[in-house]
DOZAZA-85036 format. One line per 5 residues: their letters; for each residue x, y, z of C-alpha. Coordinates in steps of 0.5 Angstrom, whole numbers, plus 500, padded with zeros to 3 digits. Layout:
N
a = X:Y:Z ~ ...;
//
This chain:
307
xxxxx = 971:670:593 ~ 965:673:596 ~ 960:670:601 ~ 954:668:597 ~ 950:671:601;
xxxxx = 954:679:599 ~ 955:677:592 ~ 946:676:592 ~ 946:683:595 ~ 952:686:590;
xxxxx = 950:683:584 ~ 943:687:582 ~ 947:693:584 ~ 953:691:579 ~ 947:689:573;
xxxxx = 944:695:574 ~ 951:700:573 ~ 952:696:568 ~ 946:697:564 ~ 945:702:559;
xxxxx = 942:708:563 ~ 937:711:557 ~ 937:718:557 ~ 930:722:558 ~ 929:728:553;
xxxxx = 931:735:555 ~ 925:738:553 ~ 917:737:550 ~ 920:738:544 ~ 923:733:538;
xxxxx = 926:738:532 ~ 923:743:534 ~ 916:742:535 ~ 911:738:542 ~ 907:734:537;
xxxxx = 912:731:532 ~ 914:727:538 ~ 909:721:538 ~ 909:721:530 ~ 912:717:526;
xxxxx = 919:719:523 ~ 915:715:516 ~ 910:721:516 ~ 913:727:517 ~ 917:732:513;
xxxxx = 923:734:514 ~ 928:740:510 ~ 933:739:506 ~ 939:742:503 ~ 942:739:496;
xxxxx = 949:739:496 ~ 950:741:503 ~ 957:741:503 ~ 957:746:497 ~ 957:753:500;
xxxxx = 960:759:498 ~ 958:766:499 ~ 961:768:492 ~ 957:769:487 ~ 961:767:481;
xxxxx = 962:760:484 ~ 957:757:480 ~ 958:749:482 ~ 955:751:489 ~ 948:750:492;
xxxxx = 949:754:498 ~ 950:760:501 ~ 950:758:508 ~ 956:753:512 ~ 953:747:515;
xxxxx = 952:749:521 ~ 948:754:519 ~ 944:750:516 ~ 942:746:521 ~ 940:752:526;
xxxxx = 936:754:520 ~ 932:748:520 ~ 935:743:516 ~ 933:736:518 ~ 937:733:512;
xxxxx = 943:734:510 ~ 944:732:502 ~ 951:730:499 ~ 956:727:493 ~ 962:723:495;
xxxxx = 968:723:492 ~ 975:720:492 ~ 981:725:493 ~ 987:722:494 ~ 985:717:497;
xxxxx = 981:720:502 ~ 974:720:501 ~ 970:727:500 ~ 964:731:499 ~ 964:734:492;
xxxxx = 961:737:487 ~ 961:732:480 ~ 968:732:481 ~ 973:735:486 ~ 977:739:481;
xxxxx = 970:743:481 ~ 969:744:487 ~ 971:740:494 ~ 967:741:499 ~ 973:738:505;
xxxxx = 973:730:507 ~ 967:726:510 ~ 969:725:516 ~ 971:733:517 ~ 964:734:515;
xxxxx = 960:728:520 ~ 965:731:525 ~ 962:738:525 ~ 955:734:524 ~ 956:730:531;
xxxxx = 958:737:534 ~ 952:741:533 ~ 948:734:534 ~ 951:734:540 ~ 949:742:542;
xxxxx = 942:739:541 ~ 940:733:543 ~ 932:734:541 ~ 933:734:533 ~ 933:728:529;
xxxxx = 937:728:522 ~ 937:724:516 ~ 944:724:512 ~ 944:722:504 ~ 950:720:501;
xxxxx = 951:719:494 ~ 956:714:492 ~ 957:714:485 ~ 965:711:485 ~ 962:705:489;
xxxxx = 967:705:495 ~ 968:700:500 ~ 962:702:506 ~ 966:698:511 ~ 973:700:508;
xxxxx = 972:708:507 ~ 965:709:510 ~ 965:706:516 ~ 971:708:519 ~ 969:716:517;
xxxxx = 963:715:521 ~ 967:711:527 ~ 971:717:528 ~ 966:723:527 ~ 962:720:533;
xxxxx = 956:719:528 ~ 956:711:528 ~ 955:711:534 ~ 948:716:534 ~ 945:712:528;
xxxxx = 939:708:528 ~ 938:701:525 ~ 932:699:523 ~ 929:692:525 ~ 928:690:517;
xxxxx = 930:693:511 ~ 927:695:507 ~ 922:699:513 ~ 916:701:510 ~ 914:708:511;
xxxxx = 909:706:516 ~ 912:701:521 ~ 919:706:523 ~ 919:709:530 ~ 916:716:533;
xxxxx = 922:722:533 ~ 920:722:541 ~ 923:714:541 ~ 928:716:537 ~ 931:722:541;
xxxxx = 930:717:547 ~ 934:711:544 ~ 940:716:543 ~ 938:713:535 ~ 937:720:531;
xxxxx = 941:719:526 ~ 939:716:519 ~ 943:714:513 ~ 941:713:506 ~ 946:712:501;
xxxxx = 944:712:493 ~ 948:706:492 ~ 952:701:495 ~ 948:699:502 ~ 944:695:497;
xxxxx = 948:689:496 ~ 952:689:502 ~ 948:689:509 ~ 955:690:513 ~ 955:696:516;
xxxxx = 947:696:518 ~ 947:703:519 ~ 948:706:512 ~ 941:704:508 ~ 940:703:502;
xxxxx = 936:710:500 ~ 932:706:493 ~ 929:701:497 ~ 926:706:502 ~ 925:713:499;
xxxxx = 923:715:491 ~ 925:721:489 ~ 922:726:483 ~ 927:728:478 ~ 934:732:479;
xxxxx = 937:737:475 ~ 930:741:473 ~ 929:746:469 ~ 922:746:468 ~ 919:752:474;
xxxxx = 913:747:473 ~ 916:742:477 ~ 912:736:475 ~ 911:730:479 ~ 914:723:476;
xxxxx = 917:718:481 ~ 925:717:478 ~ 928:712:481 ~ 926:706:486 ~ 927:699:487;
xxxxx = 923:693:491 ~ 921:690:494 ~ 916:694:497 ~ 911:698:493 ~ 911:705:491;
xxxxx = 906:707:496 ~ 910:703:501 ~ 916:707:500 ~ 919:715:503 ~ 919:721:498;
xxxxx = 923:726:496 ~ 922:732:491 ~ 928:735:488 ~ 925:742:489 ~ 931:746:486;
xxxxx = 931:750:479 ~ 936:750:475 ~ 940:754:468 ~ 941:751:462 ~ 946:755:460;
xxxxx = 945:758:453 ~ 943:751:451 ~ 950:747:452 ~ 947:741:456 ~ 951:745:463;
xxxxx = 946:745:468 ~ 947:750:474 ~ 943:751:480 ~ 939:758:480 ~ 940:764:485;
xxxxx = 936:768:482 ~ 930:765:483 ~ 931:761:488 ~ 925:766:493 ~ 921:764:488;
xxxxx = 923:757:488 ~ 924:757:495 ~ 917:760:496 ~ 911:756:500 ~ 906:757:493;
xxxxx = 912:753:489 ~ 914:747:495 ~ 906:745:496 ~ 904:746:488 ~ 910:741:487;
xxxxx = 908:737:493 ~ 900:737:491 ~ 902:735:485 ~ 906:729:488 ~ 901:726:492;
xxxxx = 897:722:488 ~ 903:717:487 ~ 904:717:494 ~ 897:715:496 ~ 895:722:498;
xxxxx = 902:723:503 ~ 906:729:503 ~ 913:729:501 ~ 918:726:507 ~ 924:730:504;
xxxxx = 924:737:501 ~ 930:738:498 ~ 933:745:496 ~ 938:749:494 ~ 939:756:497;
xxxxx = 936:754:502 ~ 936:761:506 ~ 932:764:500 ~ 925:764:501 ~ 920:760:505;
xxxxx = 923:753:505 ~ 922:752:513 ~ 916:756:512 ~ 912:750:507 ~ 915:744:511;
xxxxx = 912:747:517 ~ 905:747:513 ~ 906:740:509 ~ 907:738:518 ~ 901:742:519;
xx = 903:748:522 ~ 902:755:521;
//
């Protein structure tokens, strides 16, 4: 045994290799920009990319909803990644209405390039939305894919769900707790709490509605649930057109005019149109298909307040 009098010169050195070390950030900046440091993750706008996982470059792959890979995405400026899961031989992946549509590749292959870009770039926070519409295990199947990749590890757990859009941290101590990731999945989280980093989306963020035909975009809240306020809540707008093929009911994300989608004149007429059910707030989430045609990064840019 150590002397007394050495263990009480040992021990605040032994306390203090033991203890987390926080880790400052490399820069000024938090995704992108000096001033989105000191404001709150609940009151800025982040871009999005619907159907993150849907990639392709061929233009007869009408169930896709990018262009771009994911990790493409992220350099443009994507600060949220939009997916839908599926089971697929017993492992989890992100796909399109169905597999046999269009598989976009396991979950934990998609967090595990996630984690690698996150892990290139240590200043940017991101948010994940999943759905889950087969309503599979979160601590079975999703927490495992999240273990595995890394993420689980950089994901952010509030100190009450539901959160309101006021009371959630600033992006600069978010970086600087090594907490920059933020789930959301549709269904699921709501009625089990046991992976307390996925977070149920309804109860915190509304969206407008999905699946748009209307090059108007007007503005209604679609889905949300309690107990907090609609004003209390995030919001997403669903920004991307779709085709209503010859009328048959099948709907299809629109190429053609995604530059005029994706332009900044559409994106703040859909926002300006949303604000008055937010209590005058822009929108949190700006999500996208195609997402490197037009000017999407250029309007969230804006609805954040810069030129």
């Amino acid at each position: 045994m150590l002397p007394s009098a050495l263990f009480a010169l040992l021990a605040p050195i032994a306390i203090a290799v033991a203890a987390p070390i926080c880790q400052p950030r490399a820069s000024g900046e938090c995704n992108g920009h000096a001033e989105l440091c000191d404001r709150s993750y609940g009151n800025i706008t982040f871009f999005g990319a619907h159907d993150s996982f849907a990639f392709s470059e061929d233009p007869f792959a009408l169930a896709r909803d990018q262009e771009l890979d994911i990790t493409s995405q992220l350099n443009l400026g994507v600060r949220l990644l939009q997916a839908q899961s599926h089971m697929n031989g017993g492992v989890l992946h992100f796909c399109h209405t169905s597999c046999a549509l269009f598989d976009g590749g396991t979950v934990l292959s998609y967090l595990q390039t996630v984690n690698t870009w996150l892990q290139a770039n240590p200043n940017e926070v991101l948010t994940l939305l999943f759905t889950n519409p087969e309503g599979v295990s979160l601590p079975n199947v999703w927490a495992p894919a999240f273990q595995q990749s890394g993420i689980a590890d950089l994901a952010f757990v509030p100190s009450a769900v539901p959160t309101k859009q006021s009371d959630w941290p600033t992006l600069g101590e978010l970086i600087d707790a090594g907490k920059r990731v933020v789930v959301f999945l549709d269904a699921g989280a709501d009625i089990d709490r046991s992976v307390p980093y996925i977070l149920p989306e309804f109860e915190m963020i509304w969206e407008t509605p999905f699946s748009v035909t209307d090059a108007s975009f007007p503005c209604s809240v679609d889905r949300i649930a309690g107990p907090l306020g609609t004003t209390d809540h995030m919001y997403m707008i669903n920004h991307s057109l779709n085709k209503n093929i010859l009328d048959t009911g099948i709907i299809v994300s629109d190429p053609l005019d995604a530059k005029t989608t994706n332009g900044v004149t559409s994106i703040l007429a859909n926002a300006a149109g949303c604000e008055p059910l937010s209590a005058g707030r822009s929108p949190n989430f700006v999500l996208l298909d195609f997402v490197n045609i037009g000017q999407g990064l250029q309007a969230v840019n804006q609805l954040n307040g810069f030129s």
